[in-house]
N, C-alpha and C positions, 0 to 999 in steps of 0.2 A: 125699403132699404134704410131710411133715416132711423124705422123704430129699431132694425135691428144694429145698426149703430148704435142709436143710445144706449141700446142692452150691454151690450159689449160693454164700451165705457163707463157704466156704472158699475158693472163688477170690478172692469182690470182699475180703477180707482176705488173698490173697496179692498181690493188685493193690497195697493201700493196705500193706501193712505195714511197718513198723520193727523195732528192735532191741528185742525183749522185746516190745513191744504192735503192737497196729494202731492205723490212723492216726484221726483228730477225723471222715472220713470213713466210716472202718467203721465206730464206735463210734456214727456217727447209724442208722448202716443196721440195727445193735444193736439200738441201741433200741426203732427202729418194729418189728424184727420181734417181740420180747418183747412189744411193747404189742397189736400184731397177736395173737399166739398168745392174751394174756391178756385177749380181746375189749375190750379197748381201742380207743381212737382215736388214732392218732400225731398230735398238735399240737407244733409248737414244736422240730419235728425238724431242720425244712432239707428235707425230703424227701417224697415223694408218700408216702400212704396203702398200706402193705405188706400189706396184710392179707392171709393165704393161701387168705382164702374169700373174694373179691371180688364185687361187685354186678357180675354181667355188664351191659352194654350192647347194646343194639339194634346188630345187625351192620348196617353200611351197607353199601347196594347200589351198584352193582353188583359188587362185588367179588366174584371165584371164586379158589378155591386149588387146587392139590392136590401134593401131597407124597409124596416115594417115596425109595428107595436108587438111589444111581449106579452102574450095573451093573458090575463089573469096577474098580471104587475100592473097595477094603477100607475101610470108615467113615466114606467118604464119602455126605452126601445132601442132600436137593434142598427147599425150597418154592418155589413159584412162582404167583403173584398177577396177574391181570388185572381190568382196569376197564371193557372196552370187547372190543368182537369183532374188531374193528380195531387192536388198538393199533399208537403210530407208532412209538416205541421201548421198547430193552430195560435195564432198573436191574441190572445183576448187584452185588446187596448182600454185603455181610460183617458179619456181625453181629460185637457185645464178645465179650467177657471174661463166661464162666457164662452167653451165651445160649446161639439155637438160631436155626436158619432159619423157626422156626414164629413167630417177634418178630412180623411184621406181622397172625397169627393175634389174639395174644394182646392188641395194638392195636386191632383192629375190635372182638374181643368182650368188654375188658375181663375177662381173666382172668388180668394178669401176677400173679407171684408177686414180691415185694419190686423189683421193678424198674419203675419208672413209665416208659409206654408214650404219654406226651401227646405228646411231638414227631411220635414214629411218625406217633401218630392224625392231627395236624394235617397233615403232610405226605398222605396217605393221601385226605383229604378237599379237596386244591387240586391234584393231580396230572390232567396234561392224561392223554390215551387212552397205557396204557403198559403193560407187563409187567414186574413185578421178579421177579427170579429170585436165590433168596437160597442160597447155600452155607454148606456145616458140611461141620467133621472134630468134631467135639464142641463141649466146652464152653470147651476152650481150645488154642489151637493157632495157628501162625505160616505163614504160605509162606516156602518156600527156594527160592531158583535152581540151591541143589546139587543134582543131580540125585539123588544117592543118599546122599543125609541116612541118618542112621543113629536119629536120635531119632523117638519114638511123636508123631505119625502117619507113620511112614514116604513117603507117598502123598502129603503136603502139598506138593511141590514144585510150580512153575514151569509144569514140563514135564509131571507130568502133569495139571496145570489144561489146557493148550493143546491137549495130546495126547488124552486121554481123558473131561477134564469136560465142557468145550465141545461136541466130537462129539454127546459122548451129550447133553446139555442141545437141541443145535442139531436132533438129530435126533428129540427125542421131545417137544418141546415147539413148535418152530419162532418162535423169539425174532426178533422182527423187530431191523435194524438200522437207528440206528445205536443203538451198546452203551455205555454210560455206566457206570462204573465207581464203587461208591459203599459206604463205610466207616464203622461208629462203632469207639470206643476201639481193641479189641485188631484189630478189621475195617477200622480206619486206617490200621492199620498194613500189613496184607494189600491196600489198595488201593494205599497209595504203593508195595509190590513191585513189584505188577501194572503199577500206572501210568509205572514208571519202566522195569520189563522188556522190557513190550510195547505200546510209546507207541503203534505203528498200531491194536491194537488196540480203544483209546478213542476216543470222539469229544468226552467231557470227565472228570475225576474229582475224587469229592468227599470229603474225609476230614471226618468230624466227629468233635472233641476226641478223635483219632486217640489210641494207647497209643503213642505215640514218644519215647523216651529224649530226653534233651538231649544234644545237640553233646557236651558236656563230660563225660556220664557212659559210661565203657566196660564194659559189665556184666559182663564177665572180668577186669577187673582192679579193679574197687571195686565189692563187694559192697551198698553200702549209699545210691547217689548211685540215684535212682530205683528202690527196694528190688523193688516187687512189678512193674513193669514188666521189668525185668531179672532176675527170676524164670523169667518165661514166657519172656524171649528164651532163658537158658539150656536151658530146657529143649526149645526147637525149633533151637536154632543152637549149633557147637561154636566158638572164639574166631576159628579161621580163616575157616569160613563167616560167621562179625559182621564181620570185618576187611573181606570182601570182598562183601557180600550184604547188611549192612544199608541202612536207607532210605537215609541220608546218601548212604554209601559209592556205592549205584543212580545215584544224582541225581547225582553226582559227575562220573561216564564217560557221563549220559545225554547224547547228542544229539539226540534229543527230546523231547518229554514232552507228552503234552495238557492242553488249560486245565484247569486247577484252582480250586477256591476250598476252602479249609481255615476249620475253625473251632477255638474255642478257648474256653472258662469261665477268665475271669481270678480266679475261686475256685474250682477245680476241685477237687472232693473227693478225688482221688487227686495234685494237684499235676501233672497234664498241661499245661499252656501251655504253657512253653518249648521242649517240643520241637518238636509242631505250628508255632507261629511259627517254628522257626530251621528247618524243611523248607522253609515256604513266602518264605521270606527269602531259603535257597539257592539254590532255584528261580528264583525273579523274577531272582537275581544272575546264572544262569546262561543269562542271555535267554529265561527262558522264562515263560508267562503265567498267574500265579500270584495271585492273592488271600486274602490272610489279612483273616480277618474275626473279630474279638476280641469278645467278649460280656463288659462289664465287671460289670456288675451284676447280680441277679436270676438266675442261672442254677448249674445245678453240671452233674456229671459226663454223666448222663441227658438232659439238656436240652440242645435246638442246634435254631437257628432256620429253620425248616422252611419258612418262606415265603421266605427269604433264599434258601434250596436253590434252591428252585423258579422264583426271578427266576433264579437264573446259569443252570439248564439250558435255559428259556427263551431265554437273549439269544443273540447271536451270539459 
């Protein structure tokens, strides 16, 4: 339990960091967990209850999982969620930054470890007949459209999502269509790839408080303009692949793109707004059908409004 604490906090502090400390964000996430370990109660954090021994909850029914390795994807692997023997469509999720494909596990039975799981939960308990099917390369990793990236995950690419995820997903699971493509933080980021690479693909895509750079910040040439975001770009993208493969850069040359709706924490504990807004701004500019939905108040990094989700995949 303690290593996979430190994991966790070593990412969401290279998420949030600065020059010499981390940020007003890691520093709460700090806290709860010290208060956590020292059977404390976190009050007065900004943040859900971290405790690394959590009061499980009653798993709600009907929900089934099961989980396994992608056969012939070196590190890559799978959970996959159903509510109904029917469902009518498929959620292929991307989790953040220091999770795991087991997110919507740890949602139903209440066992997350420092990372509050209520939006999960809520979405989870208004969701019509569906299957999500969530992907991992670990705990933190990007999609490239290079085909032959040279950085760990090597496998993380485009091509072989299209090429060898999907098959094997479509073949051992049988995900019905149509496929909805759907992101928090650093898996924001891996939906607008998806979303912008392989627009037939989707039938809609949702990034929430997605890990996207601002317009303004180039993480190869200013170390320091979205620090811990451009951390992890460098270490999945070399400056040529960000020139020509970042989200922007996608949306750019895209000619189509599925509807979207993006969210955003106008207090985001990592400082995420402005890039989500200036995607979904690109977007909308670039004639395409795009919703930013801002959460001014009440919300931070973890939190995105789950019943809001659920009206856009509903409508038309």
């Amino acid at each position: 339990m303690k290593n996979q604490i430190t994991r966790r906090l070593a990412l969401i502090c290279a998420l949030s960091m600065s020059i010499g400390a981390c940020s007003p964000g890691f520093n709460r996430v700090i806290s709860s967990a010290n208060k956590a370990v020292d059977g404390r109660s976190n009050t007065n954090t900004g943040i859900p209850d971290a405790s690394p021994t959590p009061q499980p909850r009653a798993v709600i029914t009907p929900w089934k999982s099961v989980c396994g390795d992608i056969t012939g994807v070196a590190g890559a692997t799978y959970c996959a969620y159903t509510n109904s023997p029917t469902p009518q469509q498929t959620i292929w999720f991307f989790h953040g930054l220091a999770d795991s494909p087991s997110v919507f596990t740890e949602a139903l039975q209440g066992t997350s470890v420092l990372i509050s799981r209520d939006s999960y939960l809520e979405l989870l308990q208004n969701l019509p007949a569906v299957k999500i099917v969530a992907i991992s390369y670990g705990l933190s990793w990007l999609l490239n459209l290079n085909p032959v990236r040279t950085q760990d995950p090597v496998n993380a690419t485009v091509d072989v999502f299209t090429s060898q995820i999907m098959p094997f997903i479509e073949k051992t699971l049988q995900p019905p269509r149509p496929y909805l493509a759907m992101g928090h933080s650093m898996g924001g980021f891996n939906t607008a790839t998806l979303c912008a690479a392989l627009p037939d693909m989707w039938s809609k895509c949702v990034l929430l408080n997605a890990m996207i750079p601002e317009t303004t910040c180039n993480p190869f040439l200013d170390n320091f303009c979205n620090a811990g975001p451009g951390m992890v770009v460098r270490g999945n993208f070399t400056a040529a692949d960000w020139d020509a493969y970042s989200p922007f850069a996608l949306l750019k040359k895209a000619k189509k793109l599925p509807k979207s709706f993006v969210t955003a924490c106008a207090k985001d504990d990592f400082g995420l707004f402005a890039g989500p807004q200036a995607w979904s701004t690109q977007a909308s500019a670039g004639g395409f059908d795009s919703t930013f939905y801002p959460v001014m108040t009440g919300c931070d990094h973890v939190h995105w409004p789950a019943k809001k989700v659920i009206e856009f995949m509903q409508g038309n």
